[in-house]
Every structure is written in structure tokens, then in C-alpha cells.
LUMSEMAR-587648 format. One line per field, with one value per atom (N, C-alpha, C): atom name; x, y, z; residue number from 1. Coordinates in nm, 2 decimals. Example, Ala and Ser with C-alpha at 12.3 -4.5 7.8 and 13.67 -1.06 7.14 Angstrom:
<atoms>
atomo <- (N	CA	C	N	CA	C);
X <- (1.32	1.23	1.32	1.28	1.37	1.29);
Y <- (-0.57	-0.45	-0.33	-0.22	-0.11	0.00);
Z <- (0.78	0.78	0.78	0.71	0.71	0.79);
num <- (1	1	1	2	2	2);
</atoms>
This chain:
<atoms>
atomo <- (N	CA	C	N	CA	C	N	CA	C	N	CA	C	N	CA	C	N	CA	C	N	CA	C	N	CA	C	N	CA	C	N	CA	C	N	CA	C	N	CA	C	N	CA	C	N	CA	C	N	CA	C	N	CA	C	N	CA	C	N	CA	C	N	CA	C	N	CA	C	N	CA	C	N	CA	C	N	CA	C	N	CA	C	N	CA	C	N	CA	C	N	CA	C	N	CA	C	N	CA	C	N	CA	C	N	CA	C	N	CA	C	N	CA	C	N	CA	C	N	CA	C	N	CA	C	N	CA	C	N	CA	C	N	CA	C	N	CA	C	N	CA	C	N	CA	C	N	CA	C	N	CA	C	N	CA	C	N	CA	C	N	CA	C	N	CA	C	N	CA	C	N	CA	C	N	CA	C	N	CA	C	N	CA	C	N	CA	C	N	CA	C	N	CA	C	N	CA	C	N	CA	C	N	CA	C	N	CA	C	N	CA	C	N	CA	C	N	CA	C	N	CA	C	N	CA	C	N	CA	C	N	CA	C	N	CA	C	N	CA	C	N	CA	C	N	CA	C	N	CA	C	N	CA	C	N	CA	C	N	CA	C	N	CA	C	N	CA	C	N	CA	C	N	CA	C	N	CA	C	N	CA	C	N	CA	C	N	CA	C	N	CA	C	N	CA	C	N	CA	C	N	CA	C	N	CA	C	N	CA	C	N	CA	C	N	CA	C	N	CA	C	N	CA	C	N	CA	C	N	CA	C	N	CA	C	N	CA	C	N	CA	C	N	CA	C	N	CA	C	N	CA	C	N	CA	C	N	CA	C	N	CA	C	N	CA	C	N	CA	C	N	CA	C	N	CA	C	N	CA	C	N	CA	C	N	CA	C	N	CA	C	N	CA	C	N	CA	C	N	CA	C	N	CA	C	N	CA	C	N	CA	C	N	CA	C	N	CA	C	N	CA	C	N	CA	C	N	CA	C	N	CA	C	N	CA	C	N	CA	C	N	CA	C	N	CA	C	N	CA	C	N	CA	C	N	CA	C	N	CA	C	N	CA	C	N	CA	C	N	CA	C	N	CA	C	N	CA	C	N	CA	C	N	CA	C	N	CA	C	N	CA	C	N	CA	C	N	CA	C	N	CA	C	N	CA	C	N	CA	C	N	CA	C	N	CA	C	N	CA	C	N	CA	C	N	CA	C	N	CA	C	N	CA	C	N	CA	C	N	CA	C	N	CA	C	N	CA	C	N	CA	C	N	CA	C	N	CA	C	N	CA	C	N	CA	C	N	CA	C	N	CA	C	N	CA	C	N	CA	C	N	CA	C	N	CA	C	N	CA	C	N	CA	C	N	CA	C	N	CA	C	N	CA	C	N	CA	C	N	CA	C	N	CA	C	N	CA	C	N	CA	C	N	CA	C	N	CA	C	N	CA	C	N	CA	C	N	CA	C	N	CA	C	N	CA	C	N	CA	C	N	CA	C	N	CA	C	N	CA	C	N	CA	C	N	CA	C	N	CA	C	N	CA	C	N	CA	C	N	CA	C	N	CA	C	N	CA	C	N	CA	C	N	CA	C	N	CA	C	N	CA	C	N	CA	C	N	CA	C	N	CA	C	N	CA	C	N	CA	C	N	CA	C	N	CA	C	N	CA	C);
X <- (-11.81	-11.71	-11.59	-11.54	-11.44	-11.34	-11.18	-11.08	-11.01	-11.02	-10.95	-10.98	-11.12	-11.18	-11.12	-11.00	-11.00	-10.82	-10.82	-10.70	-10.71	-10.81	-10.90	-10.82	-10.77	-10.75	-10.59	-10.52	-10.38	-10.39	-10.51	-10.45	-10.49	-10.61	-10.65	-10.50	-10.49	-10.34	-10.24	-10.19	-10.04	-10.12	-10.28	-10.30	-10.30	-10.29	-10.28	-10.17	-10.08	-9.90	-9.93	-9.86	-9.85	-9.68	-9.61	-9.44	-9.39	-9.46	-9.42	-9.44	-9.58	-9.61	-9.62	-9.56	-9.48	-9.62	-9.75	-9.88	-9.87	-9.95	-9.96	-10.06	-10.24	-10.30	-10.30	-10.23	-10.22	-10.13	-10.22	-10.14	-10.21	-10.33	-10.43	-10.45	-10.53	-10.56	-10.71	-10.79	-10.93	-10.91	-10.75	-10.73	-10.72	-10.65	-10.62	-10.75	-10.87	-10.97	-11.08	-11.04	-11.13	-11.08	-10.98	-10.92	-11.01	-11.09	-11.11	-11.28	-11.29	-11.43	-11.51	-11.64	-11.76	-11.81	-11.83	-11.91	-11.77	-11.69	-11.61	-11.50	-11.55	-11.53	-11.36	-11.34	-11.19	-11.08	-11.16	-11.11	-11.12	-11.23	-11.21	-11.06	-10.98	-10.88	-10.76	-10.77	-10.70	-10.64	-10.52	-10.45	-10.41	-10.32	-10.20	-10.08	-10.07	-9.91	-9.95	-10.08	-10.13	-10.06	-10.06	-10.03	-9.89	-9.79	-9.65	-9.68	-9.68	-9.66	-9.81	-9.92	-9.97	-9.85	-9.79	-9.69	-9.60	-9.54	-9.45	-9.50	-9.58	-9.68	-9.71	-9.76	-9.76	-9.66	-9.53	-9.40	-9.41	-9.41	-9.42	-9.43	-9.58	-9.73	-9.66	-9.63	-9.61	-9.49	-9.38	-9.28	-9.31	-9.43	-9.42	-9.56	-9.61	-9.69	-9.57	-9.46	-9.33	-9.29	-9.24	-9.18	-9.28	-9.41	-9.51	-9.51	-9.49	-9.51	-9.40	-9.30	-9.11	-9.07	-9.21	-9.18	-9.15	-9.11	-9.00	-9.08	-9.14	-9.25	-9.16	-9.05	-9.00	-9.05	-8.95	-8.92	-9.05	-9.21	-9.33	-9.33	-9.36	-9.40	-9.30	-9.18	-9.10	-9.14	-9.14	-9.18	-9.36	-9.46	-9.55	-9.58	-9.51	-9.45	-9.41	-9.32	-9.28	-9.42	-9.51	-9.63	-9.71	-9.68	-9.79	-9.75	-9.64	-9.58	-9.57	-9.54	-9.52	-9.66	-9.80	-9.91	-10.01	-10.01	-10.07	-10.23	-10.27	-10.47	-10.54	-10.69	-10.69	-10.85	-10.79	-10.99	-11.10	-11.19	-11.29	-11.49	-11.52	-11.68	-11.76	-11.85	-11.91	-12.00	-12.15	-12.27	-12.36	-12.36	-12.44	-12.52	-12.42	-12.52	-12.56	-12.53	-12.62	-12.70	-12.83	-12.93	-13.00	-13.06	-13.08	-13.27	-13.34	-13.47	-13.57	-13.49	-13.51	-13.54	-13.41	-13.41	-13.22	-13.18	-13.04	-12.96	-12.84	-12.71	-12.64	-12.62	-12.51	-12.36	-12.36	-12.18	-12.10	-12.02	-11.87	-11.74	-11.61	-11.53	-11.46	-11.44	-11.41	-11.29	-11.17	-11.04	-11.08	-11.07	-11.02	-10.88	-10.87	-10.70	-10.70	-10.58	-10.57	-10.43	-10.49	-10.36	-10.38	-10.27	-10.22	-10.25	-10.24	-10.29	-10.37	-10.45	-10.51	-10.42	-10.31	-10.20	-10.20	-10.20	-10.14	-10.31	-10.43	-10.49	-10.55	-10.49	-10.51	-10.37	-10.29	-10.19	-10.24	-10.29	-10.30	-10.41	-10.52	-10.64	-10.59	-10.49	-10.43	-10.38	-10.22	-10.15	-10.25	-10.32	-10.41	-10.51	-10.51	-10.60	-10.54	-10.45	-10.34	-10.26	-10.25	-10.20	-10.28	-10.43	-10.56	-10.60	-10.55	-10.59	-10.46	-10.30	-10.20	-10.18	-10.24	-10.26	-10.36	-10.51	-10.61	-10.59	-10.54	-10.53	-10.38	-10.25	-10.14	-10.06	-9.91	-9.80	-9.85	-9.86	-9.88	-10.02	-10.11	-10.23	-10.24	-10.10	-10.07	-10.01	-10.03	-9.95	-9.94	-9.88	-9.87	-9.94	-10.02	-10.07	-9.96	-9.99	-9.86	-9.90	-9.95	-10.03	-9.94	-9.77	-9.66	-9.75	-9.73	-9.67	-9.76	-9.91	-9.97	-9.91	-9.88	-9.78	-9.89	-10.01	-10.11	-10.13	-10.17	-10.22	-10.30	-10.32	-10.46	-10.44	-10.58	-10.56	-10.63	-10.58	-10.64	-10.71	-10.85	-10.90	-10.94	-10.92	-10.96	-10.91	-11.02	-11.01	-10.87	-10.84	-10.72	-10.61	-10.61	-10.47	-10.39	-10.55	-10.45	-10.50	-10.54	-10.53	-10.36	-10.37	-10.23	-10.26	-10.38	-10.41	-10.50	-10.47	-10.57	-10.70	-10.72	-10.92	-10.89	-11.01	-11.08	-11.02	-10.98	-10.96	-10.83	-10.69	-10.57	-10.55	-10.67	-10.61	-10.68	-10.80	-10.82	-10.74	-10.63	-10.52	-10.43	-10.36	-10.25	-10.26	-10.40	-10.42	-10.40	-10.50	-10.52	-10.35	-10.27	-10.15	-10.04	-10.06	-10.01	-10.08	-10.18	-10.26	-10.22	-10.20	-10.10	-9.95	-9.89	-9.75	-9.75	-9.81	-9.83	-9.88	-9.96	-9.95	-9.86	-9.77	-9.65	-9.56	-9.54	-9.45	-9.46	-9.63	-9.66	-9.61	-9.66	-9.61	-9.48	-9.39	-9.25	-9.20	-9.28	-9.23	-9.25	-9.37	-9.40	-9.34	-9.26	-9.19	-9.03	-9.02	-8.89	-8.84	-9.01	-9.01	-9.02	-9.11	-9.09	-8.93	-8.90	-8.71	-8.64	-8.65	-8.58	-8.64	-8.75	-8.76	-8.75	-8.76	-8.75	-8.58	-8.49	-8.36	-8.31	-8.38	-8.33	-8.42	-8.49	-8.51	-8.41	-8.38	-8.28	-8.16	-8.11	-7.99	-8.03	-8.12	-8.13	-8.11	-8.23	-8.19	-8.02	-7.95	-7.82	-7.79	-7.77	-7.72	-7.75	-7.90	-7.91	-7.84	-7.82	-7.78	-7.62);
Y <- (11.43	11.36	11.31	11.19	11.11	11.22	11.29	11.30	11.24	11.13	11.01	11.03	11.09	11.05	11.19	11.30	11.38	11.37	11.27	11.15	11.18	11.16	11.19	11.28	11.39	11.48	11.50	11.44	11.37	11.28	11.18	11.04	11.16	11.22	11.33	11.40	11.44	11.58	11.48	11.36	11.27	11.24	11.21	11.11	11.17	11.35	11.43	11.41	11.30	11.28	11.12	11.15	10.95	10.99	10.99	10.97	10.90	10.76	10.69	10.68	10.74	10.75	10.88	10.95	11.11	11.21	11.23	11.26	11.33	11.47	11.53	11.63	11.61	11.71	11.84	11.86	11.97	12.09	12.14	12.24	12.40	12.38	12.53	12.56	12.66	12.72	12.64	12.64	12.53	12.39	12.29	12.22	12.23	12.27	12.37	12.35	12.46	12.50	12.31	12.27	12.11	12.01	11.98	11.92	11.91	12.07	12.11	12.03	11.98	11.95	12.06	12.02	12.10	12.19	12.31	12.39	12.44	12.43	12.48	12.66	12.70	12.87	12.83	12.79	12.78	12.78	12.70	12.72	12.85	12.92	13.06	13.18	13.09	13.16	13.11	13.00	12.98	13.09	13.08	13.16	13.08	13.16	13.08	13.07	13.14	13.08	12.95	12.93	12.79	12.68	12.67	12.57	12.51	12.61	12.59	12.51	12.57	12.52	12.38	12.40	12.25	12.11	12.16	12.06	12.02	12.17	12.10	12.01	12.03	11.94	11.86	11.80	11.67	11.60	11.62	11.57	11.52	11.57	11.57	11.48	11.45	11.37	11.22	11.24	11.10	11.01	11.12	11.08	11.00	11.05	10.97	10.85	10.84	10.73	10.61	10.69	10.61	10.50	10.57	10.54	10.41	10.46	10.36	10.23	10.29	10.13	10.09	10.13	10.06	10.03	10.00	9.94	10.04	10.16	10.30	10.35	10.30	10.37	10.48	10.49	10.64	10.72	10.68	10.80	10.83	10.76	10.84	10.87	10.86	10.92	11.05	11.10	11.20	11.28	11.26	11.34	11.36	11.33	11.38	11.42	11.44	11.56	11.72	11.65	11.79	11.86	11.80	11.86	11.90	11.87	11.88	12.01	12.03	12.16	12.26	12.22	12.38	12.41	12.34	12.34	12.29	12.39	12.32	12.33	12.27	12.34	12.33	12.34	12.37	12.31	12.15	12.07	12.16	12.20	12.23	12.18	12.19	12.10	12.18	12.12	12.21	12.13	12.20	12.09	12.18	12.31	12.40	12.38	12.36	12.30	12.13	12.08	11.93	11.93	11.88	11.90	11.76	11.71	11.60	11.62	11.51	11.52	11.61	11.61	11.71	11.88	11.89	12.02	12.04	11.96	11.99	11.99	12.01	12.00	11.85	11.83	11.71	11.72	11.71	11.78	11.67	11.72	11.66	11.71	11.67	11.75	11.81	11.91	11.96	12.00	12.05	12.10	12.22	12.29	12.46	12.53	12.55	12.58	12.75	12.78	12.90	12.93	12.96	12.96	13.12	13.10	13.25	13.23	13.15	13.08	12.92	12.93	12.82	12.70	12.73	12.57	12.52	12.59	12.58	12.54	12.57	12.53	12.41	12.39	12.24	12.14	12.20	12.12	12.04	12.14	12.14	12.02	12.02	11.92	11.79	11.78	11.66	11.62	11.68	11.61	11.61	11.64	11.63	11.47	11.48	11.35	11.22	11.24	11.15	11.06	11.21	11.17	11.08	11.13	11.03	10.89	10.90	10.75	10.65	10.73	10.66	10.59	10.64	10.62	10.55	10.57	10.50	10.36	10.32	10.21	10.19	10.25	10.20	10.22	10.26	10.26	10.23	10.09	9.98	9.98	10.10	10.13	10.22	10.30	10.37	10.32	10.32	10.26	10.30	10.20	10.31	10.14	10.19	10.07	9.98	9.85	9.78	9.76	9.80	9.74	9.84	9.78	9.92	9.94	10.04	10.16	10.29	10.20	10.31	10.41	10.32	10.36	10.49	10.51	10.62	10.57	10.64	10.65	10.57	10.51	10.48	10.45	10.41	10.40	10.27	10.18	10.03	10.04	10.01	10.05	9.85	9.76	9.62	9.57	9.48	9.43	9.32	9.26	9.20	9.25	9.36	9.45	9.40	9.35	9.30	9.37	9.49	9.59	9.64	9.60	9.59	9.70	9.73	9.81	9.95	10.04	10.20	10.18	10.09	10.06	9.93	9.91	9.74	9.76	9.89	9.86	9.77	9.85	9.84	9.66	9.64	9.52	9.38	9.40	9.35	9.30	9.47	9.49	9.36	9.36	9.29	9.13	9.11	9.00	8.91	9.03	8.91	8.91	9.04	9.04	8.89	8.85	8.73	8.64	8.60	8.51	8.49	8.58	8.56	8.52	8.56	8.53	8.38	8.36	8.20	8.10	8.15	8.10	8.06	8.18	8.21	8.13	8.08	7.98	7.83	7.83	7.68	7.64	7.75	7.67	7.67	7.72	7.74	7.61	7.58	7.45	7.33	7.37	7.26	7.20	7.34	7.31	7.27	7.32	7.23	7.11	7.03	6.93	6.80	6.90	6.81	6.79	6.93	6.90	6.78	6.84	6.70	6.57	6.52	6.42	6.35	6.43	6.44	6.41	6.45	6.45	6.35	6.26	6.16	6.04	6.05	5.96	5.95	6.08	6.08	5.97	6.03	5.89	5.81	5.76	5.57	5.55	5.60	5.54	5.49	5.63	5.64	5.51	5.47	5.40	5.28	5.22	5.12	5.08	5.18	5.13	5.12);
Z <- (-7.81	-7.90	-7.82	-7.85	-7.79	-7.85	-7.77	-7.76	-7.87	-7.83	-7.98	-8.11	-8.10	-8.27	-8.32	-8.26	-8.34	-8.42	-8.38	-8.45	-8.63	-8.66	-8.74	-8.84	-8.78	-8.83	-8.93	-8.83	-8.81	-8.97	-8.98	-9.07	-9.17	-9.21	-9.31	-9.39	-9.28	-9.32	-9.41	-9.30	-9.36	-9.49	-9.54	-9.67	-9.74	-9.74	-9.89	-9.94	-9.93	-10.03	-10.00	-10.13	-10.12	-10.20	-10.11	-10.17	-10.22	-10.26	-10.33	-10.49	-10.51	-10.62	-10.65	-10.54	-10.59	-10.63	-10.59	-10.53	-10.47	-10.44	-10.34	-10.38	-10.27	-10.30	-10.22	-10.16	-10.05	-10.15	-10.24	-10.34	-10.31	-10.27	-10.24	-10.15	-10.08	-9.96	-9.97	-10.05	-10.07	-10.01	-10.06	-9.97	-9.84	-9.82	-9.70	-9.55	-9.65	-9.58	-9.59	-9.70	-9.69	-9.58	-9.54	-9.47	-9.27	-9.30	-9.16	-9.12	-9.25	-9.23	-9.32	-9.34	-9.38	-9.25	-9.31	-9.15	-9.08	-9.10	-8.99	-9.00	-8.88	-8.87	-8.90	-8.82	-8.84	-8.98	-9.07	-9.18	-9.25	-9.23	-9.26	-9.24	-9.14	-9.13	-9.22	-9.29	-9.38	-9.49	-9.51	-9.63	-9.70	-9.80	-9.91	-9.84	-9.70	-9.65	-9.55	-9.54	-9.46	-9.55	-9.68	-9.75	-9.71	-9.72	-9.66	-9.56	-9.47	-9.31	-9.25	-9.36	-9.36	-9.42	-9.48	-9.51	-9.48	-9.37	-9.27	-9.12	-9.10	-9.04	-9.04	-9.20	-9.25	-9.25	-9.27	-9.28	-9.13	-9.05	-8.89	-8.82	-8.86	-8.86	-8.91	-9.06	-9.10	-9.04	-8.99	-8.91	-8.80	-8.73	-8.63	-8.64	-8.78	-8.80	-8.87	-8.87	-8.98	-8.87	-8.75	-8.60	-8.59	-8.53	-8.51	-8.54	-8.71	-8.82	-8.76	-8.76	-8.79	-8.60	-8.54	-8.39	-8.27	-8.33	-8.22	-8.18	-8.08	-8.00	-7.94	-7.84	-7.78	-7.91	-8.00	-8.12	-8.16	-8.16	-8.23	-8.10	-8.00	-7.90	-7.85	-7.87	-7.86	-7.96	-8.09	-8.20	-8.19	-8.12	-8.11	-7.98	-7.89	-7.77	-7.77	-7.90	-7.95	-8.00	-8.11	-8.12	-8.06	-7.94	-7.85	-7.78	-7.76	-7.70	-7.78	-7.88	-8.00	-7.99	-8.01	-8.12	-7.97	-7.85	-7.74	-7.73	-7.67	-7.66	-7.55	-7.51	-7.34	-7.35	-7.31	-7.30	-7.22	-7.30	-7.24	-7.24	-7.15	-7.15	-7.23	-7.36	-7.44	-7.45	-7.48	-7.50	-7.56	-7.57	-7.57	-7.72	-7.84	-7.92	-7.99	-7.88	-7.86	-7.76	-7.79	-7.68	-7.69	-7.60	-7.59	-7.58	-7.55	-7.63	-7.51	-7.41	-7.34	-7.31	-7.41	-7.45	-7.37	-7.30	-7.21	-7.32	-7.23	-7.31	-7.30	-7.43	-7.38	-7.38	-7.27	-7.21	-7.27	-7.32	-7.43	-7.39	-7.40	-7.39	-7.55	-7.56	-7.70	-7.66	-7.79	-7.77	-7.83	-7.72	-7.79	-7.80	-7.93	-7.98	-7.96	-7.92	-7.92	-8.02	-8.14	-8.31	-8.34	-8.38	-8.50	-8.57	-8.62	-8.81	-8.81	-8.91	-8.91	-8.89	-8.97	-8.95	-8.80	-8.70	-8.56	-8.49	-8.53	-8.45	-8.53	-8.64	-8.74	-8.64	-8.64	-8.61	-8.41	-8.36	-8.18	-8.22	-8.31	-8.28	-8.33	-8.46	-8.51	-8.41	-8.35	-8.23	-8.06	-8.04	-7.95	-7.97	-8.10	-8.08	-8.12	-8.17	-8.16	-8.09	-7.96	-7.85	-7.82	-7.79	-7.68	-7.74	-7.89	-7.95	-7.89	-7.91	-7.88	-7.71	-7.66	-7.49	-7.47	-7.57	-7.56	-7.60	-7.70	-7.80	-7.83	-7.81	-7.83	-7.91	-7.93	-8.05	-8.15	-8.16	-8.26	-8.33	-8.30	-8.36	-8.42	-8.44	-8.57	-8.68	-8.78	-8.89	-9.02	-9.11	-9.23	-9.36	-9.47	-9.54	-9.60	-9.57	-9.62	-9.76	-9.85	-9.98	-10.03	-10.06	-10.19	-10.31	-10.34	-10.29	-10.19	-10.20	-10.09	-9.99	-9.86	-9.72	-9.66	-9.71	-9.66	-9.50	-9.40	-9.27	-9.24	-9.11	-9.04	-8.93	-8.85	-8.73	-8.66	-8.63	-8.58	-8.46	-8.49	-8.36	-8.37	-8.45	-8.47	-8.31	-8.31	-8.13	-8.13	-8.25	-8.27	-8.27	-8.31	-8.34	-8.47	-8.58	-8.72	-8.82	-8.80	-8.95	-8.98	-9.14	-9.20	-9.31	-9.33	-9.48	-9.43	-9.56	-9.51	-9.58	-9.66	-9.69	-9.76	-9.79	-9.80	-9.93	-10.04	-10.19	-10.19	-10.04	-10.08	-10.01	-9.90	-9.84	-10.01	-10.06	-10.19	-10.28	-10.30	-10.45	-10.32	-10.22	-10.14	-10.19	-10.13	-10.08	-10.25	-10.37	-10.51	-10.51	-10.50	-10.54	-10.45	-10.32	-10.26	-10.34	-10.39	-10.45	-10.60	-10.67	-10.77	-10.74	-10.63	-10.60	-10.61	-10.50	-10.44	-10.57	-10.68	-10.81	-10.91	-10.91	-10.97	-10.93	-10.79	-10.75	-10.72	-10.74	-10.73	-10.86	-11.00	-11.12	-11.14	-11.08	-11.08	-11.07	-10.91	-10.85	-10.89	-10.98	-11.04	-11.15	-11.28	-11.39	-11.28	-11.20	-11.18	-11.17	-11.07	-11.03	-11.14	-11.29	-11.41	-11.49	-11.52	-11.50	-11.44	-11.31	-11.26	-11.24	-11.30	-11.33	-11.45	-11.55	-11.69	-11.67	-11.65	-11.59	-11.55	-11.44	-11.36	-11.48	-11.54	-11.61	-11.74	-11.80	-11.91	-11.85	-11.69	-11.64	-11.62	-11.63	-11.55	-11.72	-11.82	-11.96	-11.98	-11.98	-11.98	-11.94	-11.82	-11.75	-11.82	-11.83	-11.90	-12.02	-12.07	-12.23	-12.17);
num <- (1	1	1	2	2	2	3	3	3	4	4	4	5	5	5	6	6	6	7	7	7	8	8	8	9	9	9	10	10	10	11	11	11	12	12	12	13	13	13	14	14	14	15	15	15	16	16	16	17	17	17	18	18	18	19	19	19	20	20	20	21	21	21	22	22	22	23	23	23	24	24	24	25	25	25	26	26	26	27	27	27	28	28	28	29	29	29	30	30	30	31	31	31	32	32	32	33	33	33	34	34	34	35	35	35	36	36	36	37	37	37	38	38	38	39	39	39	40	40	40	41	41	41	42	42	42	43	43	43	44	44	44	45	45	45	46	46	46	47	47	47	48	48	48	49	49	49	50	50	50	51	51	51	52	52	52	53	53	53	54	54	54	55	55	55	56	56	56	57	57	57	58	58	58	59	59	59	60	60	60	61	61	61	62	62	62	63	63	63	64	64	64	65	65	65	66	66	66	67	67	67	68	68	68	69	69	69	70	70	70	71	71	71	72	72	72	73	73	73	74	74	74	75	75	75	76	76	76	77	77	77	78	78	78	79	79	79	80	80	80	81	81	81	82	82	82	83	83	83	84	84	84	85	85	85	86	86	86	87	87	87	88	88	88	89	89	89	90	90	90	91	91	91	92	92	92	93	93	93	94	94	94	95	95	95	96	96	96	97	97	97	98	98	98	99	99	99	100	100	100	101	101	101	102	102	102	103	103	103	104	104	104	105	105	105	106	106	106	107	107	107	108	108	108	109	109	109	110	110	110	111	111	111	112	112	112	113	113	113	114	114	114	115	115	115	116	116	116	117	117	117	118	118	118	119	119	119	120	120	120	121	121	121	122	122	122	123	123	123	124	124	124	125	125	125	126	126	126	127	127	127	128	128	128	129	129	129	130	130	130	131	131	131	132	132	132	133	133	133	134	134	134	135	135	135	136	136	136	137	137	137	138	138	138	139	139	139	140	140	140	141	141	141	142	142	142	143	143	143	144	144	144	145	145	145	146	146	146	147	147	147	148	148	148	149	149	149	150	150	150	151	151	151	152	152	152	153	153	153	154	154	154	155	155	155	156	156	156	157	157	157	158	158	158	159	159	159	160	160	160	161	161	161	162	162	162	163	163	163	164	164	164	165	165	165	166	166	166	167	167	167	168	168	168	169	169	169	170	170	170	171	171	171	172	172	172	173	173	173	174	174	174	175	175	175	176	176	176	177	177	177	178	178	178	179	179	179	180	180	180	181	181	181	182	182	182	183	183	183	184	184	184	185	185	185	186	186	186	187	187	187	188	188	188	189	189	189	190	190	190	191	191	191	192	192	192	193	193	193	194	194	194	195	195	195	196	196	196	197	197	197	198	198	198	199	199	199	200	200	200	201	201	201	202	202	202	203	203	203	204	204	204	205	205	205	206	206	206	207	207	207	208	208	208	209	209	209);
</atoms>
């Protein structure tokens, strides 16, 4: 498994709230334990005080996907340093259960967290993979959906560097929504342009008579 792809984890956590539309599924220890994936031991260490401290985390997280969006690369990158030191972990080579048609191992590097609580070894694989996407791919390939009031997570891995939205529904709702705009203002421009001609014709009459 690529390092980066556990980035993964990071966009998951910040999309349980949408603060705009005042949302938030991160209310149980079942969320909690869903977040980790299907199959996973680790979520078995989840509690009800995981819920708390998953949410201080989140806050964290979106902070420095906030930075990202709004240009401050120091500032996401200082704020996901910090995570990286509170919430640290220690790459190790694992392959033992991927085997190839061989029968070998296929050697990967995996993060192994060493946590007190599930929050901390959720938190070490989010800012861990975070980091490797932001060094892999760049500041500017974190971001937040521009489609208001969404503002949910993601991560641009596009060879252009022009994903603006968190799925195909929100960049859809954007795009009809500029397409109505640009409607709204053609007819605008258009009833004006009848005004003032309607107008400049009322004066030349004037004038004649």
C-alpha cells in the first residue's frame, strides 16, 4: 500500500461535519469504530470517550485542509507537524499476508501506530498519510469543496491540479448553479438593453415634436 493512500483516513474523519449546514455524524462509538474500515482489529479498541477526542482531531484535520484551501501552506504544514509529533508511528515492511501467485510475500510498507486509545492510533495513520500525500503531490492538493455550502475534504491527485469539488454530485449542483447564474444575467442584460432603448427612442420622439 502506497503511504499516501492512507490520506484516506484524514479526508474520512474532517467529512463526518459539514459546519455549514450544521451536520455532524460522528455522534457514536459505531461511528467511531466505521471510520476504521471493515475488518479492522483496531477499531475494536474503540470506546464512548473515542467520540470526544475523534472530534478534536477532526477540528485539527480540517484546520489544516482550511490553510491548504486559503493558500498557507507554512500554517497547514505547522499544524500537521504538530500531529505528527503528538500522534507519531514507526514505518514498517509487512507482506506476510499478501502473497503473490507464487506463494511469497509482497513486501509493502505499512504504518504501525503505537496508541493508548483508538483516537491516537486513528489520528498517527490520518496525519501520517497526509503528510506523504502533501510532499508527494503538494499544499495545493488539499482542499476543501467549493460547491457552498458543502466545504467537505479531498484530495487532488488530477494531473492538472484543477479539482475544485469533493464528488461529481457537488461539481454537477456548481456548475447547473453558474449556468443558471450566467442565465439570470444574460436576461438582466437584456431587459436593460430594451429600457434603454425604449428610452432613447421616447427622446428623439420628444425632440421631434
Amino acid at each position: 500500500m502506497e503511504l499516501a493512500s492512507y490520506s484516506d483516513y484524514a479526508v474520512r474523519l474532517v467529512n463526518t461535519e459539514e459546519p455549514a449546514r450544521g451536520t455532524d455524524t460522528l455522534t457514536s462509538v459505531e461511528t467511531v469504530r466505521a471510520l476504521f474500515g471493515p475488518n479492522s482489529l483496531a477499531a475494536r479498541r474503540a470506546t464512548d470517550a473515542d467520540v470526544t477526542r475523534f472530534r478534536s482531531v477532526r477540528t485539527r484535520l480540517r484546520a489544516v485542509f482550511t490553510a491548504a484551501d486559503d493558500g498557507e501552506a507554512v500554517r497547514a504544514v505547522d499544524m500537521l507537524n504538530s500531529l505528527l509529533l503528538e500522534f507519531p508511528v514507526s514505518p514498517q515492511i509487512s507482506g506476510h499476508e499478501l502473497l503473490d501467485a507464487e506463494g511469497r510475500p509482497r513486501w509493502h510498507m505499512h504504518l504501525a501506530e503505537h496508541p493508548s486509545n483508538a483516537t491516537a492510533g486513528y489520528a498517527a495513520t490520518a496525519a501520517m498519510g497526509l503528510a506523504f500525500h502533501l510532499t508527494e503531490y503538494g499544499v495545493d492538493r488539499l482542499g476543501l469543496c467549493q460547491a457552498a455550502p458543502c466545504r467537505n475534504a479531498y484530495l487532488d491527485t488530477s494531473t492538472n491540479r484543477s479539482r475544485r469539488y469533493c464528488s461529481d454530485r457537488c461539481a454537477t449542483r456548481a456548475n447547473v448553479a453558474a449556468y443558471r447564474a450566467r442565465k439570470r444575467l444574460e436576461t438582466e442584460r437584456t431587459a436593460a438593453t430594451g429600457r434603454t432603448a425604449e428610452t432613447s427612442q421616447e427622446a428623439t420622439a420628444r425632440a421631434d415634436r
